[in-house]
N, C-alpha and C positions, 0 to 999 in steps of 0.2 A: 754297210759302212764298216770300216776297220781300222782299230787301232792298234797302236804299238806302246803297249805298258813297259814302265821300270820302275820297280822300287826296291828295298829289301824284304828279303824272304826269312832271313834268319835274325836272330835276338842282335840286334848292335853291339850289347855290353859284354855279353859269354858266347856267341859267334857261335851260337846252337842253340836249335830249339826254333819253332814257327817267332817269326818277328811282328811285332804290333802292326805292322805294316801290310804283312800278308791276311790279317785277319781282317784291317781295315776294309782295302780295295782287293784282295784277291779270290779265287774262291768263288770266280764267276760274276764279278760285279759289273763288269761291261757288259759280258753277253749275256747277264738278265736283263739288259735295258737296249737287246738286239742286236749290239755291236759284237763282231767278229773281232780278237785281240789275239797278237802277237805279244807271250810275255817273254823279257831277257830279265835277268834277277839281277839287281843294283850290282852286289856282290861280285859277280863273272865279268862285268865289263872289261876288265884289263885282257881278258881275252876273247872277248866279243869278236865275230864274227861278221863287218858290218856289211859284209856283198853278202853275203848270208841271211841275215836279216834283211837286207832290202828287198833281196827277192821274192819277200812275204808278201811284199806290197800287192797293188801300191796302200796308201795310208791316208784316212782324212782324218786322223789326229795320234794327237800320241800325248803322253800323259806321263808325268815323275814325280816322285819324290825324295831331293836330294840328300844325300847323305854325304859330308865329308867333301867328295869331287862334283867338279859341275861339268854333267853332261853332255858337252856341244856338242860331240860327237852326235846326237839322237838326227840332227838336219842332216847327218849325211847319210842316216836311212832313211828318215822320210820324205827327201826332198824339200826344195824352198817354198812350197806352198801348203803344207801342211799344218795348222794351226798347231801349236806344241801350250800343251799345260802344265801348269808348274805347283803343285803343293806345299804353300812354305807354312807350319803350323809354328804358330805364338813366337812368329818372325821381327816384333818388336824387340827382341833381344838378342836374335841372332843376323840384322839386318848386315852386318860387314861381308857375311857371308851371299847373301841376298843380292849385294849391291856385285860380286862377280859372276852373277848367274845372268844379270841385268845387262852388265859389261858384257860379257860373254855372247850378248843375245841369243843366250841359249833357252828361251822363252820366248812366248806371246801374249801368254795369257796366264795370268797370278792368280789363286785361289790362296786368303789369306784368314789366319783364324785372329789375328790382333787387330783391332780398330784404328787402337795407335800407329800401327805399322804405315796403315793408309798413305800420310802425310809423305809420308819417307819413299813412297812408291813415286808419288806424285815429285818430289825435289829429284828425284833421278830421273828425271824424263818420259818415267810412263805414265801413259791416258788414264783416265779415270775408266774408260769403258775395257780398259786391259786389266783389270784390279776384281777382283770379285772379294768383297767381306762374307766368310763365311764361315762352318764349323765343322764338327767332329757330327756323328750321327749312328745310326745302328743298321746292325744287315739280319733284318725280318728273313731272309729268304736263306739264310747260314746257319747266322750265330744258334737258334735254336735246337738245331740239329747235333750240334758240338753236346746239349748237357739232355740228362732228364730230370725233367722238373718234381720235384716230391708234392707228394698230397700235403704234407703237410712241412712249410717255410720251418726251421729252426729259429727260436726267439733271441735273433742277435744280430749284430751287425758285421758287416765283412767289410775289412783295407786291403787291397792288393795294388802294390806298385812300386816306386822306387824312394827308398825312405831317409833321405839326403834332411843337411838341416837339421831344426827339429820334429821333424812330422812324428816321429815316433814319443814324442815327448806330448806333441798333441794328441794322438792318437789316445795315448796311456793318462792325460788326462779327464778326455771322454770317459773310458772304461771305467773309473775311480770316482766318477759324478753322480754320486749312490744319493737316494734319500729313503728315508723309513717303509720305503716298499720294492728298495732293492735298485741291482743296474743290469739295465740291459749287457752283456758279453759284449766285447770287441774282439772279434779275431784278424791278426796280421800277418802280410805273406808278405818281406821283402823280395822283391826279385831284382834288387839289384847286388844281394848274395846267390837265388836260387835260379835256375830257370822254371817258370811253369808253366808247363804245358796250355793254348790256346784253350782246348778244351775242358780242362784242370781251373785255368781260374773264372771261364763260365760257370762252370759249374759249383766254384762257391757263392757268383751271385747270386743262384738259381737255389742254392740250399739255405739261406739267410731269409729273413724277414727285411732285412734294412742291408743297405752298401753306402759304405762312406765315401766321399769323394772331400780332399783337401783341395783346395783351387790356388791356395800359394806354388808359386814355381819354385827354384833352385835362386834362380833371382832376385825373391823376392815378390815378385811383380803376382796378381791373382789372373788365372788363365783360363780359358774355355779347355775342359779334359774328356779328352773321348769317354772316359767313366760316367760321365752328366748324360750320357744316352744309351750307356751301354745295359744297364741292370733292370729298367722296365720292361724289355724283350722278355725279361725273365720270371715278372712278377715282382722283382725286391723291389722294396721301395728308394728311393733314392734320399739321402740324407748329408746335405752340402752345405759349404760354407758359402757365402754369396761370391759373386763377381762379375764385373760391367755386364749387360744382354744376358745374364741369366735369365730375367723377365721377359725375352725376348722368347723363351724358347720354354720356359718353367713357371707357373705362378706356385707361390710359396702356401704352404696350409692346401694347397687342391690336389695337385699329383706329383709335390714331393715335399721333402724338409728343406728347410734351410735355419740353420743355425749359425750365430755370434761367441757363444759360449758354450762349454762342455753340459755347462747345467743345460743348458737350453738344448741342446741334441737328446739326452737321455733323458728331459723329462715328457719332449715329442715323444718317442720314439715308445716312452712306457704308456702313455697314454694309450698310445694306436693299437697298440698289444693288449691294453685293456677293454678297449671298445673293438671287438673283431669286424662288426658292420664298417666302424668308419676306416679301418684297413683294407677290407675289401673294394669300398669307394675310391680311394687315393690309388691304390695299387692298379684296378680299372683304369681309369682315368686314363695314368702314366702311359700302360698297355698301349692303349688303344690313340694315346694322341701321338706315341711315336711311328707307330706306324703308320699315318694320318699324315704327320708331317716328318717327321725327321730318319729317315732311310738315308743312305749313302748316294742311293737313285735320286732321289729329291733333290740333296742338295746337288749334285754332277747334273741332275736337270735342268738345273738353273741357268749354270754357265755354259750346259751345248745350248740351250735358250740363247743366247747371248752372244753364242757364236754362228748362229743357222743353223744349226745341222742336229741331224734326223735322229733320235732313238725311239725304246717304247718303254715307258714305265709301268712296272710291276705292279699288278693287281692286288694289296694285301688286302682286303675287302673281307676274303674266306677268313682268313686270321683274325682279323677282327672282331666275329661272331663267338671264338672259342670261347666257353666260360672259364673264369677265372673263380672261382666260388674252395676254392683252396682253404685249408682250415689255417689258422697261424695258432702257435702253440704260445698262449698265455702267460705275465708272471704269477 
């Protein structure tokens, strides 16, 4: 089978540097799951080449993630009968946009990470069997490779992302939620001043004991964030604020945190630093249920599931057995 990938390659906001996007889905995520891919980078379309690409073909699917312009052009490489998927993440707030991809029938098939969004698929005319609800997830067969992992996690927590709002005001109220045995460190990388390298901010989940993830959007609204899957690959523990189907995918107090207030993050967080057994439980767990379930493979499982057609899913199995027996450095 073979596809025809498009998404961005490079940073959206500084126009340099690997883009969230390439570390997502690229990097061989098709063809670990046996598909043969033709990639053109979001980016180059205005000068795409499209007899060029077609003659890649032919194509039993093709797969985007929009940014900015919508696509239609993709049906004139891969032909009318090619299933086309469409990536639209926490599209409950960017739906105006969503609804010209729809118009456009520059789709078939929706992978959507907002629940709410559903409803809105459905009043524009698409099937319920054209909709997939789904999430963000981790790449077992990549991301690892990007860091090396230390014997021993640093006793702190790591924020990297983009620090609109007041994230950084919550952030610094975590760090400040001391009691008579001290706080855990919060370290921050905005990258909506720096770029950081893919590999660069692996590897501060992989040097942390804890990674924070805030689930408020720009909007307002609390959102499923690739960061909820990202730092278990690594060992760190994950330390979230809740939001809809986190349960779906996380139970709280087992193989992550989930905190309401500042106090309540660093008093978990000191805890588990204290008891190194029950760190190395939680941190386990996390490991070992994302590669179980939540791969990038998994969920793209689901919806060639849903469409017929053929892949092979990656054996993390081996990965599984590795020990994780890592010291964490105590307060």
């Amino acid at each position: 089978m073979r596809a025809f990938t498009t998404y961005l390659r490079t940073h959206y906001i500084h126009q340099s540097g690997d883009g969230n996007e390439w570390g997502l889905f690229g990097n061989g995520l098709f063809p670990s799951m046996g598909i043969d891919e033709v990639y053109q980078p979001f980016e180059g379309l205005a000068t795409a080449n499209v007899d060029e690409l077609r003659s890649h073909g032919p194509y039993d699917l093709a797969f985007f993630m929009p940014y900015l312009d919508v696509p239609a052009w993709i049906r004139e490489v891969v032909g009318p009968n090619c299933p086309i998927i469409c990536w639209i993440a926490d599209d409950v707030w960017r739906f105006d946009f969503t609804r010209e991809i729809i118009a456009a029938r520059a789709a078939d098939h929706f992978i959507t990470t907002a629940e709410s969004a559903l409803p809105r698929y459905f009043l524009e005319g698409v099937k319920a069997d054209r909709v997939t609800l789904s999430t963000f997830g981790t790449r077992a067969d990549w991301w690892p490779r990007l860091v090396t992992r230390p014997e021993t996690p640093e006793a702190k927590a790591v924020c990297t992302g983009l620090l609109y709002g007041d994230r950084m005001a919550r952030l610094q109220a975590i760090a400040d939620a001391a009691d008579e045995s001290g706080n855990v460190a919060v370290d921050v990388w905005d990258t909506q001043r720096d770029v950081l390298p893919l590999a660069a901010y692996h590897q501060q989940m992989a040097d942390a004991a804890f990674t924070l993830a805030l689930t408020k959007s720009s909007h307002g609204l609390r959102q499923m964030k690739a960061r909820l899957f990202e730092p278990q690959i690594h060992g760190s523990i994950l330390v979230t604020e809740d939001t809809p189907r986190l349960s779906d995918y996380w139970t709280a107090g087992e193989d992550c945190i989930v905190f309401a207030t500042p106090q309540e993050a660093q008093e978990q967080m000191r805890y588990l630093l204290a008891h190194p057994a029950a760190y190395q439980e939680m941190s386990q767990k996390a490991y070992r249920r994302v590669l179980a379930e939540h791969s990038y493979q998994a969920r793209f499982g689901e919806v060639l599931d849903t469409l017929g057609l053929p892949y092979t899913m990656p054996d993390f199995s081996a990965l599984a057995d590795v020990s994780h027996d890592d010291e964490v450095v105590s307060l």
